[in-house]
N, C-alpha and C positions, 0 to 999 in steps of 0.2 A: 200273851206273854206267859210263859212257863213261870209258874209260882213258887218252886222247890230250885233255891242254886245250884243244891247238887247235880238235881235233873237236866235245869238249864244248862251248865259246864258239858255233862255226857253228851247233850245234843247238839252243842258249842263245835267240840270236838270234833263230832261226826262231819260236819259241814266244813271242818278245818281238813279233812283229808276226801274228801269228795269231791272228785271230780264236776263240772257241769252241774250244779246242782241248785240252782236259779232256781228252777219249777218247784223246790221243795223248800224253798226257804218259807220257816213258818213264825219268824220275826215279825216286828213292827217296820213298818213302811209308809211311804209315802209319797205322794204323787208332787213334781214341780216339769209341769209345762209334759214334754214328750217321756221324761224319763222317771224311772223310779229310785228313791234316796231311803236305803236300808238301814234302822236303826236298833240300836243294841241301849238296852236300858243297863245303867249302871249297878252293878250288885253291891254290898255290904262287903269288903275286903277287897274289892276289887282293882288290881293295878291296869297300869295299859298296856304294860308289858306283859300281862295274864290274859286280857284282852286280846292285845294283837294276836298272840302266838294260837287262840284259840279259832280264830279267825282267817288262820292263813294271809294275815297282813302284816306292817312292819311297824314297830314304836312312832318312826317318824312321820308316815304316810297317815297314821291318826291324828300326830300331831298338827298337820301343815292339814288333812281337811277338814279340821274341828277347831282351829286357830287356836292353840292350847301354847301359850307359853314355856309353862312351865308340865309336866308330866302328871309332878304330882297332884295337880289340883281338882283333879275330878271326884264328884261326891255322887254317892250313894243316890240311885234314883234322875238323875241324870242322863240326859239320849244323847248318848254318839254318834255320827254320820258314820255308815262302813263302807260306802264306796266314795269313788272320787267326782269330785267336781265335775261339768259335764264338758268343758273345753280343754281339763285334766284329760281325759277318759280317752278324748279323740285325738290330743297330739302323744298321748303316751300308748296309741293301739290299741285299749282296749275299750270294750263297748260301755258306754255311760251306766247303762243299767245293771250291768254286772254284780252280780249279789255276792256275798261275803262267800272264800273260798274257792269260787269258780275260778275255772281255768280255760283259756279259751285255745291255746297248744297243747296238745293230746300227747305230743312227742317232740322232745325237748332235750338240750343238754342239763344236767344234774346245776342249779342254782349256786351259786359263790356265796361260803359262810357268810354270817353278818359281819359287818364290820370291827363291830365293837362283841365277838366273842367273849364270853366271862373267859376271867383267867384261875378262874378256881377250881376243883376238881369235888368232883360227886362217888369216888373209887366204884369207879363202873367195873362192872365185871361180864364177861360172855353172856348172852340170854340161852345158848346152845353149844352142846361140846362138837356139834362137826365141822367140817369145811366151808368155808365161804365159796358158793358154786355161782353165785354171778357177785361182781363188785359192784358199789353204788355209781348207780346211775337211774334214769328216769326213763321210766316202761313206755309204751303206748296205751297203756292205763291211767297213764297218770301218777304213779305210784312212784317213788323215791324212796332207795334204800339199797338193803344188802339179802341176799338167800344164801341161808345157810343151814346145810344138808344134813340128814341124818336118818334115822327109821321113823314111823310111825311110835306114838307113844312115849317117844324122847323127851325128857324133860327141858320147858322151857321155862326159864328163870328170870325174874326181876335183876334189870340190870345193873340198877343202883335201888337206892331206899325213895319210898315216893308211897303216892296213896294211888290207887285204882280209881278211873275217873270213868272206865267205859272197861263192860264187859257184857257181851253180846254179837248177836249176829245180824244186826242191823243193817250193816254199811257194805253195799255191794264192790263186790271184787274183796273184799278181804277175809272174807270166813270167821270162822269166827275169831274174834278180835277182842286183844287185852289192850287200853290206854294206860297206862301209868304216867302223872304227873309229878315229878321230880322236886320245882320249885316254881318261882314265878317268869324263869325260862325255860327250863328244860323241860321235854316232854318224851317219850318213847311209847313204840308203836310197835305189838306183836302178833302178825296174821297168818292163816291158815291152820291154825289149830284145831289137833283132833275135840281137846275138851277142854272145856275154862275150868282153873281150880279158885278162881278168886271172885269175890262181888266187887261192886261199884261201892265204894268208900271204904275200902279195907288197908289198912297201910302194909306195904311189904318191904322187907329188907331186902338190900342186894344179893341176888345168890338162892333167895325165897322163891320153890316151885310156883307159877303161875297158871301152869297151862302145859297141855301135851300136844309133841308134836303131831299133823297132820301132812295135807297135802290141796295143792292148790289144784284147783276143779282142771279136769285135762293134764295133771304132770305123773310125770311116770313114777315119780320117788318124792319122796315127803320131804318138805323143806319149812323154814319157819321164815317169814318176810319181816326182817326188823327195819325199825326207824329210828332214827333222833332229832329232834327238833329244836331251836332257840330262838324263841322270840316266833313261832309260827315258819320261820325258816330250816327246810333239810339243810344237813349235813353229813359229809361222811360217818358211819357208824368208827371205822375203824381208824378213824384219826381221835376218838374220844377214849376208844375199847383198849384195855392192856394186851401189849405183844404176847404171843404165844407160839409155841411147836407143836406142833401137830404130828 
């Protein structure tokens, strides 16, 4: 188990937007009978709602396979189950052993916001001044979101105030990649950059350059892949982003 939270959270992350990615989980685990039961040790601050959304799972599906009543009662040092039950696993399609993150539809329709979306506003702003050249939807990557066009070397901007949770080039298929965490839902995601201008634990404002445009391996023209997250759930970028003309 990674001993540094910040560390832990960046590599949280990583695994929250990675496809497939079983073979690489370097959590705590556990063997019961045929299958394996993936566990997430409790940090110091930690909600479940910071949790789930780190994880690629949902508040409730924590709740209902950790028997948690109430949300807030989880303490510091504490293991979580992150996948589901194993007769969960087989009438809900997906395989018992499934490790936190994975995905096991490659190509997919884009997810339906949470339920219970915050109703409060973070005054997001553009991450890029060009064109939105595909709308969200989910790739055969795996990937969820919006590309939005411009040059090489374009500035790409913090979309609201948040701290930098991941910056690097770790995470395949995304180039180099900015996380910004927002709050203890909101999360954004900024990939194929030429260069990262920020570190891992740097707080930015919204509007604050992050990173320079690039291009994604094989595209003819440079574009930035953004994300939004809540609670570990995509959602449309430009249903949170303010109108504009172009």
């Amino acid at each position: 188990m990674v001993g540094n939270p910040s560390r832990a959270l960046a590599w949280a992350l990583i695994f929250l937007l990675m496809p497939g990615c079983a073979t690489l989980w370097d959590g705590d685990w556990e063997e019961d009978g045929h299958r394996r039961i993936y566990l997430y040790e409790v940090q110091p601050g930690d909600t479940l709602g910071r949790i789930a959304w780190r994880h690629g799972l949902r508040v409730e599906q924590l709740q209902r396979w950790n028997e948690l009543a109430n949300p807030d009662e989880i303490q510091a040092g504490a293991y979580l189950v992150l996948n589901p039950p194993g007769d969960e696993g087989a009438a809900g399609g997906h395989a018992a052993d499934t490790a936190p993150g994975q995905t096991e539809d490659t190509t997919r329709e884009p997810p339906p916001p949470p339920d219970d979306a915050p109703d409060y506003e973070l005054g997001w702003v553009w991450p890029a001044d060009g064109e939105v050249r595909r709308s969200y939807a989910t790739d055969s990557g795996g990937k969820s979101g919006i590309q939005i066009g411009g040059s090489e070397g374009d500035t790409v901007r913090a979309a609201a105030d948040g701290e930098v949770v991941y910056s690097g080039s770790g995470l395949r298929g995304y180039g180099n990649l900015v996380i910004v965490m927002h709050d203890d839902r909101f999360l954004s995601a900024y990939g194929y950059n030429r260069a990262l201008n920020v570190a891992e634990g740097e707080r930015v404002s919204g509007g604050d350059p992050i990173a320079e445009m690039g291009r994604a391996p094989g595209a003819d023209e440079a574009s930035l892949h953004f994300e939004i997250r809540i609670d570990g759930e995509v959602v449309d970028p430009e249903d949170y982003l303010p109108a504009r003309d172009l």
